[in-house]
ZAMARGU-4260 file (C-alpha; in steps of 0.2 Angstrom, whole numbers, plus 5000, padded with zeros to 4 digits):
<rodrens>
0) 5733/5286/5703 | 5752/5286/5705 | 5759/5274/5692 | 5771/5268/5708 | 5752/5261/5715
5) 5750/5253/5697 | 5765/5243/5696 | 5769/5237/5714 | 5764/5219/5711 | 5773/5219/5690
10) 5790/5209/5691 | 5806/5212/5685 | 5801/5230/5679 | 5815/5244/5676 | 5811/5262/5676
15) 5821/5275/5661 | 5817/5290/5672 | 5814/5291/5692 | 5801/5302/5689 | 5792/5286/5682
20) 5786/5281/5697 | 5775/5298/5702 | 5768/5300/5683 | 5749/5303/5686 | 5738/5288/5678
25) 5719/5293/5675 | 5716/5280/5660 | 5726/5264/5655 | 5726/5260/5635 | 5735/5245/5624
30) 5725/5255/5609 | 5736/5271/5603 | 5721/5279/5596 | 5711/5279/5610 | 5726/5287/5620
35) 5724/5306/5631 | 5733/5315/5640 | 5736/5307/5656 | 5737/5287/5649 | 5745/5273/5654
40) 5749/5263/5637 | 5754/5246/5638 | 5764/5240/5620 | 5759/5222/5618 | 5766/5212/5605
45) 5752/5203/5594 | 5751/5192/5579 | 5747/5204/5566 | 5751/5220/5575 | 5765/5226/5590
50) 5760/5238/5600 | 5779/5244/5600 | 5776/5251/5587 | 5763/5262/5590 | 5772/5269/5606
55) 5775/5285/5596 | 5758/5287/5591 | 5753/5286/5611 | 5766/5299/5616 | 5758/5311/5601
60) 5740/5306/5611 | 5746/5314/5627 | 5750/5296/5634 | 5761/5300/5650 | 5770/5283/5653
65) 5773/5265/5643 | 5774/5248/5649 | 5782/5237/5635 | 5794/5221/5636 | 5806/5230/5623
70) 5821/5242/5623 | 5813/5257/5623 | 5824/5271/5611 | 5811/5284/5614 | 5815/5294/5630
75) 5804/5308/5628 | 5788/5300/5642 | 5795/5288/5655 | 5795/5271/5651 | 5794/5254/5660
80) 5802/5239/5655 | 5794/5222/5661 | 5796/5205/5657 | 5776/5201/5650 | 5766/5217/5643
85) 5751/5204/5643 | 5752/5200/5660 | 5756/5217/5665 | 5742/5228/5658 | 5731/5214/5668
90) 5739/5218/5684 | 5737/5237/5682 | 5720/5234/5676 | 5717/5226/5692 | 5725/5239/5702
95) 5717/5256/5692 | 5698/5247/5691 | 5699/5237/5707 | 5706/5248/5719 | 5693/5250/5736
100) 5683/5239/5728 | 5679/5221/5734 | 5675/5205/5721 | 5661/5196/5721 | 5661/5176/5722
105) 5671/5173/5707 | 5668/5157/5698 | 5678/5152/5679 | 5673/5139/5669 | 5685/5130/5657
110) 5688/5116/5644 | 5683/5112/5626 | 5666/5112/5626 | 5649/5114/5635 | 5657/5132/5645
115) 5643/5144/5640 | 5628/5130/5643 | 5633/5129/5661 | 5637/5145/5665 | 5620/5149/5659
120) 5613/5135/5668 | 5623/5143/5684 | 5619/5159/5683 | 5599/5153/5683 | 5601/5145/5697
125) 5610/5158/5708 | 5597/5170/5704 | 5583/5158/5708 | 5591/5159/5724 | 5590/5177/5727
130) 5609/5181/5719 | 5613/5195/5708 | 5624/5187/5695 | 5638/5196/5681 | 5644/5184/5666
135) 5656/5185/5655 | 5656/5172/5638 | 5655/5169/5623 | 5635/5174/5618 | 5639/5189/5628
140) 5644/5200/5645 | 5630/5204/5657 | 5634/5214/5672 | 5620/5223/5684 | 5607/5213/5672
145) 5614/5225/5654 | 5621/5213/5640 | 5635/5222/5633 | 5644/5213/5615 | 5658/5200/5619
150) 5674/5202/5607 | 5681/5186/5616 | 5672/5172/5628 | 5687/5179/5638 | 5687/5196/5640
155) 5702/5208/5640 | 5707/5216/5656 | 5702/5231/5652 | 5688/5226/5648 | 5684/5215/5662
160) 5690/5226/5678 | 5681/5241/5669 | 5663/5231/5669 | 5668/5221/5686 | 5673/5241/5695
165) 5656/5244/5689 | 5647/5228/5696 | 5633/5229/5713 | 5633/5209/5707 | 5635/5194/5720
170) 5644/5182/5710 | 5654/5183/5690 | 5655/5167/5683 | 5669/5167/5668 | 5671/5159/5655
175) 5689/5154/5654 | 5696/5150/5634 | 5713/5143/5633 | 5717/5159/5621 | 5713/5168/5635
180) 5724/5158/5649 | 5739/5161/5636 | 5736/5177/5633 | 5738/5183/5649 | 5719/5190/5652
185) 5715/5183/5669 | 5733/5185/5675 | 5730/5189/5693 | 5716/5185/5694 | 5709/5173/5709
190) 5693/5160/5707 | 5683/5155/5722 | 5678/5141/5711 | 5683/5131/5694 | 5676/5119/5685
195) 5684/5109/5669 | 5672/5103/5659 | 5682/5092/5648 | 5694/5093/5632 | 5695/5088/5614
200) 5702/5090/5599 | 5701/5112/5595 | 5712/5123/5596 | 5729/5113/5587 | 5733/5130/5576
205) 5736/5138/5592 | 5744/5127/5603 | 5757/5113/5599 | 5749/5098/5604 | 5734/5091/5614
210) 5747/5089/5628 | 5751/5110/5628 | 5733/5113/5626 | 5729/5103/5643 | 5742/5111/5650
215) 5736/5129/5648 | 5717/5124/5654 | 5728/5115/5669 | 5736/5130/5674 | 5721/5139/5676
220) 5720/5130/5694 | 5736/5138/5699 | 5723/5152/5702 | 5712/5144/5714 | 5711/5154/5732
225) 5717/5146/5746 | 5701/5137/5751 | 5695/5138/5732 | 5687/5121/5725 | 5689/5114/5710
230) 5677/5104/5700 | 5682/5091/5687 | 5673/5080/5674 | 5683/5063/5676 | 5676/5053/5661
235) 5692/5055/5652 | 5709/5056/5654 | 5713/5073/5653 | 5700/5075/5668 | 5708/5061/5677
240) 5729/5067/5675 | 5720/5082/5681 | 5710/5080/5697 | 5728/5068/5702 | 5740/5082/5698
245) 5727/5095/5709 | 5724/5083/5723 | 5743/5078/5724 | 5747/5098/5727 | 5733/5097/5743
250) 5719/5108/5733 | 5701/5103/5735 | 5695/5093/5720 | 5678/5086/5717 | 5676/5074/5704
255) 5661/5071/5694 | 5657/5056/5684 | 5651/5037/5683 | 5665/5028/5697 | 5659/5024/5713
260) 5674/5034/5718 | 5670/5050/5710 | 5661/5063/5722 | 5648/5065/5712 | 5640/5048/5702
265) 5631/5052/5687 | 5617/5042/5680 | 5610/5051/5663 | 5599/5038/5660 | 5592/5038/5676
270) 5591/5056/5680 | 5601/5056/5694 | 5615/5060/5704 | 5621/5053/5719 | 5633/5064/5731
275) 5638/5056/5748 | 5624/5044/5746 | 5608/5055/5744 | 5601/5052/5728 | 5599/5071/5717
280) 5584/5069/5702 | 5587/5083/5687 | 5574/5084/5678 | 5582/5094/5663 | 5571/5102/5649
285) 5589/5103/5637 | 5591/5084/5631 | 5607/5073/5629 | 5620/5068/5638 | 5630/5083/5636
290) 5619/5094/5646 | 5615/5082/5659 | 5633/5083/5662 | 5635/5102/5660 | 5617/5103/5672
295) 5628/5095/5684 | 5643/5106/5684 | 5634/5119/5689 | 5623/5110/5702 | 5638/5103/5711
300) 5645/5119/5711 | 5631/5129/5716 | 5631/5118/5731 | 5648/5118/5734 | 5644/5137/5734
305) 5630/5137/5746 | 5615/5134/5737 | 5604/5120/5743 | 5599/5104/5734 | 5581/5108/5733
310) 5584/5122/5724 | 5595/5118/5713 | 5584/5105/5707 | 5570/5116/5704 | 5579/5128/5694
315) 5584/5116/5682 | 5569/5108/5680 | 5563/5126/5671 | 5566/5130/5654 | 5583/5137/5650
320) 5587/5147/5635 | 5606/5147/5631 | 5608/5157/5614 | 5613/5147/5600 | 5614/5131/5613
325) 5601/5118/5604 | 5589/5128/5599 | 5576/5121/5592 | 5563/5124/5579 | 5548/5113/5571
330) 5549/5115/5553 | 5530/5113/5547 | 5533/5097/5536 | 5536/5087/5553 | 5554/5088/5555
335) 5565/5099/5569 | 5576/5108/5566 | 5591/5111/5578 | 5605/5128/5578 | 5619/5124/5589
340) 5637/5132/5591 | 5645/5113/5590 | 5661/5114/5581 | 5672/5099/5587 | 5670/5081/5584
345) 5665/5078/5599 | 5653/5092/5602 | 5645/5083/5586 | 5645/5065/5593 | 5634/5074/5607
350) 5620/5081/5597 | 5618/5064/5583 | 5617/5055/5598 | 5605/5065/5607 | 5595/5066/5591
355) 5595/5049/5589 | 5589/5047/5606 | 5575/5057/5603 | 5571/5047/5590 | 5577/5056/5574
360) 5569/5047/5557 | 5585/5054/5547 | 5597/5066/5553 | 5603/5081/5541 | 5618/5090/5543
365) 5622/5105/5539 | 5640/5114/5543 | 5656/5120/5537 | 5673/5125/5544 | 5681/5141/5550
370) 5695/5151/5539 | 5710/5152/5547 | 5707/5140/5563 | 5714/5123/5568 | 5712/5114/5553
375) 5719/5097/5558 | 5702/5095/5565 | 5690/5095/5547 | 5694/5078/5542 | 5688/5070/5560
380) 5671/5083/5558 | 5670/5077/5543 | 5673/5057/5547 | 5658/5059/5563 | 5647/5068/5551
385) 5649/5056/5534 | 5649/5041/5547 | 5632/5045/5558 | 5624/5056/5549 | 5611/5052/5534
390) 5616/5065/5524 | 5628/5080/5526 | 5630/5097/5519 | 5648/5107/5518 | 5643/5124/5518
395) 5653/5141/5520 | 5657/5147/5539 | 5667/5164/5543 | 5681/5167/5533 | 5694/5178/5542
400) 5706/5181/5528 | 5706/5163/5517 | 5700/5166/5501 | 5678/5161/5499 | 5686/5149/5483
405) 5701/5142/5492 | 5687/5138/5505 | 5675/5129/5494 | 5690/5119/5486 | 5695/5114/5502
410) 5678/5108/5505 | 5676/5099/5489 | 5692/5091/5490 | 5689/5088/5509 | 5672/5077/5504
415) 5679/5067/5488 | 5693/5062/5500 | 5686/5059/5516 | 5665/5061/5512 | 5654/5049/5507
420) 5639/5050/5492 | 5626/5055/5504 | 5635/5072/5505 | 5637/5085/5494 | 5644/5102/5495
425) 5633/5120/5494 | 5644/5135/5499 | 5633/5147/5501 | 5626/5144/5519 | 5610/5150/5515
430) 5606/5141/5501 | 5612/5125/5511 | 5601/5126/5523 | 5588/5131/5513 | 5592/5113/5501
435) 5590/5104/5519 | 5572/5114/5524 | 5565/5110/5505 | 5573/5090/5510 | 5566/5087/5527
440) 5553/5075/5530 | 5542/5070/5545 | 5552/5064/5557 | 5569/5068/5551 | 5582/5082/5561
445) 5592/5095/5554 | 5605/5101/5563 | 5613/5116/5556 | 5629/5118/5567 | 5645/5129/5568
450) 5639/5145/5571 | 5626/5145/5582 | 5623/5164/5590 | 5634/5172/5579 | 5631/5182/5561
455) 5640/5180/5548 | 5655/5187/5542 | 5649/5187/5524 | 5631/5190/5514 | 5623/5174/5505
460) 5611/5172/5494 | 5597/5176/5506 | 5593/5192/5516 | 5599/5185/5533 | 5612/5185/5545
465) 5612/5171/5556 | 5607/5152/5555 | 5592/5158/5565 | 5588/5171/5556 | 5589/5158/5542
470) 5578/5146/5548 | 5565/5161/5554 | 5566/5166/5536 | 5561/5149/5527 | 5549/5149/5541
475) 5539/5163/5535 | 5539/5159/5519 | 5533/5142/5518 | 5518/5147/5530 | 5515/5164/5519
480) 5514/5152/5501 | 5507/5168/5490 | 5524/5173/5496 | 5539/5170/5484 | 5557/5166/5488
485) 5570/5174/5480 | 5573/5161/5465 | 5589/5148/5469
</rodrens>
C-alpha cells in the first residue's frame, strides 16, 4: 500500500522528501526490533521509552518511512511529521488492516467498574441468538472463537485492526479503559453503541482529578455513529452530567436507573426492569447488585441492538462464567470463598454487601494494593474494608518496580493509621490466604480480592500462581490429609 493511501485521513502532517508519499508500506511497527524491509514505523513518545529514539535502529531494520511528532535530523528514509504519533499509528492501522473490509456491529463499553462482566454477559447473549461475536478486554481477546493473551483491556491498534482484518465475526464488543481513550488507541474508531457503566475513585496517578478522569470516558461519545446509542448508568452524578451533556448535543441516550424518568427502571430487589411500561424479569445466577445492574447494560443494549426480550431473558437466566468475576468456591469447613478482580472502594462496597446479602456469618478479607498505581485511593480501600469487614488481610499484589519492603511498610503503616485490631498484615499472598482458609468457619466468606484472573508478578511461599490456583491448592490439600503442606 502507498504510504499516500496510509496518511490521507492524519492532520497536519509534512513530508522531508516528495517521494514520501509513493514509499511502498507492507507492515506498520512502533517496535524498532520488530522492524523489515518495507515498514512503516511510527516514533511514539512513552513514559519510560520514546520511540524517537529508536528511529535509527528502524532505519538499520530496513524500515522505509517514519511518522513521529519531532524534528526529524535523520534524512536518510523519508519522514513524516504529524501532530499526535498515538493517533496517527491508529489511523494507519486502520487504513493498512481495514482496507476492503467491512466492521462488524461495534459496541465499547466504559467506565470504572463492571466493563468485563457485561461484555461477557453481552457476548452470551448475542450468540444465544445466532451471533458470531469478537471481544476485546481485559481477561482476554477472542476473535472467530480463539483467545489470544490481552496486554491491555484496550488493545493497541496494531493489535486490534490486525485481529478485527482477520475477524468472520458479527459484532466486537470493546472494552474501552480511560488509558486507552488518552492514549490514542481507538482514535478513529466509530461505536454503533456505548454504554458507561459508571465511575469511581481509580485511576488518580494518571489523570489529575476525578473531573479529567470523567472527561476522558465522556469523550469517548464524540465517537458515536451518526445513529449510534448511547447507554448510561444514571445512579450518579457522573452518569447524570453525562446523559445531559450527550442529549443537549441531539445524540441518542438511554438512561438506566431507579427514576421514573429514566428509560430503563431498575428494581434489584424485585428482579425487574421496566422499559416503556412492560415489565422485564432477569432471573441472574451472578448475585448483587452490581451485576443486576451490569445484566442490564447488556440487556438493554442487546435490545437496542435487535435482540428480542425473550431472549435476552433466557440467556441471562443460564449460568455465566466471567474469569476472575465472583468466582466462587466452598471451602470444606462451610465457608465460600469468593476471587474477584475488585480493586476500587466501590467495587468492594458491591461484593460485602452482596455477601451480606447472602447472608455471610463473618466476612474475611483478603487484599492488597498495586506498586506503582493510584495510591490516593489505599486509605479509602482500606477505610470500607476495616469498617464492613470482620477481619482484614493486607497482603502483597504486583509490584512493577516499588521495592517488596517498601511495599510491606506502606502496608504496615497504612493499617496502624487508618486499620483497625481486627486486621493484621501478611505480605506474602499465599500465606494470607492460606491464614484466612485455616480461619474460616461455617458460615463465614472470604473474599480474596484485587487480582482476580491474573498471576502473579512475583513467587510466594506456595507453588501457585493465581488466587485461584491458591484456593484450588489448599483445596487439595485439606481433602488429601496424609498430604502435608509445605510448613508456614
Amino acid at each position: 500500500m502507498k504510504a499516500a493511501e496510509l496518511i490521507k485521513n492524519i492532520k497536519h502532517h509534512n513530508a522531508t522528501s516528495s517521494s514520501a508519499m509513493s514509499t511502498d508500506i507492507v507492515d506498520i511497527s512502533c517496535d524498532s526490533r520488530k522492524v523489515g524491509p518495507g515498514t512503516l514505523f511510527v516514533a511514539i513518545p512513552g513514559h519510560n521509552t520514546d520511540g524517537h529514539n529508536y528511529i535509527k535502529s528502524a532505519v538499520d531494520g530496513g524500515a522505509s518511512l517514519v511518522i513521529g511528532e519531532k524534528e526529524n535530523t535523520d534524512a536518510s528514509i523519508p519522514y513524516i511529521k504529524v501532530e499526535n504519533s498515538r493517533e496517527a499509528l491508529a489511523q494507519v492501522a486502520k487504513s493498512f488492516y481495514m482496507k476492503d473490509k467491512s466492521f462488524p456491529k461495534l459496541i465499547g463499553i466504559t467506565g470504572t467498574n463492571g466493563k468485563t462482566t457485561t461484555t461477557y454477559m453481552l457476548k452470551s447473549i448475542f450468540e444465544q441468538a445466532g451471533y458470531s461475536c469478537a471481544t476485546f478486554g481485559t481477561v482476554s481477546y477472542i476473535v472467530n472463537n480463539e483467545a489470544h493473551e490481552s496486554a491491555n483491556s484496550t488493545p493497541d491498534p496494531l493489535t486490534f485492526y490486525k485481529l478485527l482484518s482477520k475477524s468472520k465475526d458479527e459484532v466486537a464488543i470493546l472494552e474501552v479503559s480511560s488509558h486507552g481513550i488518552r492514549q490514542g488507541r481507538v482514535h478513529g474508531l466509530y461505536f454503533d453503541h456505548l454504554v458507561f457503566t459508571n465511575l469511581a475513585h481509580d485511576h488518580l496517578d494518571y489523570h489529575a482529578s476525578m473531573e479529567d478522569y470523567f472527561e476522558t470516558k465522556a469523550s469517548l461519545f464524540q465517537q458515536l455513529n451518526s445513529d449510534g446509542k448511547a447507554v448510561i448508568y444514571t445512579g450518579q452524578e457522573w452518569g447524570k452530567k453525562l446523559a445531559e451533556r450527550l442529549k443537549h448535543e441531539g445524540k441518542q441516550v438511554y438512561t438506566v436507573d431507579s427514576s421514573p424518568s429514566d428509560d430503563v427502571i431498575v428494581e434489584p430487589e424485585k428482579g425487574q426492569l421496566i422499559h416503556e411500561d412492560k415489565r422485564i424479569y432477569l432471573s441472574l445466577q451472578m448475585p448483587g447488585v452490581h451485576n443486576f445492574h451490569n445484566a442490564t447494560f447488556a440487556a438493554l443494549t442487546s435490545y437496542l441492538a435487535g435482540i428480542e426480550w425473550s431472549s435476552i431473558t433466557e440467556t441471562l437466566a443460564l449460568k455465566l462464567h466471567v474469569p476472575g468475576r465472583f468466582e466462587e468456591y466452598k471451602h470444606p469447613g462451610g465457608a465460600t470463598i469468593i476471587v474477584d478482580y475488585a480493586h476500587t472502594a466501590d467495587a468492594l462496597e458491591n461484593i460485602f454487601h452482596t455477601a451480606a446479602k447472602e447472608g455471610a456469618r463473618r466476612i474475611i478479607h483478603v487484599f492488597g494494593f498495586r506498586g506503582g498505581r493510584d495510591r490516593t485511593k489505599r486509605k479509602e480501600m482500606l477505610h470500607v474494608s476495616a469498617s464492613t469487614a470482620t477481619r482484614y488481610i493486607l497482603t502483597g499484589d504486583d509490584l512493577y518496580g516499588e521495592k517488596p519492603e517498601a511495599m510491606e511498610k506502606e502496608l504496615k503503616d497504612l493499617h496502624h493509621t487508618y486499620g483497625t485490631a481486627s486486621g493484621k498484615v501478611i505480605y506474602d499472598r499465599t500465606k494470607a490466604i492460606k491464614y484466612a482458609w485455616d480461619n474460616a468457619k461455617p458460615g463465614d466468606w472470604i473474599i480474596i480480592s484485587g487480582k482476580g484472573h491474573e498471576t502473579y508478578e512475583q513467587a510466594y511461599k506456595y507453588p501457585v500462581d493465581s488466587d485461584i490456583h491458591c484456593v484450588e491448592f489448599l483445596d487439595r490439600f485439606s481433602r488429601n490429609p496424609q498430604k502435608k503442606l509445605i510448613q508456614s
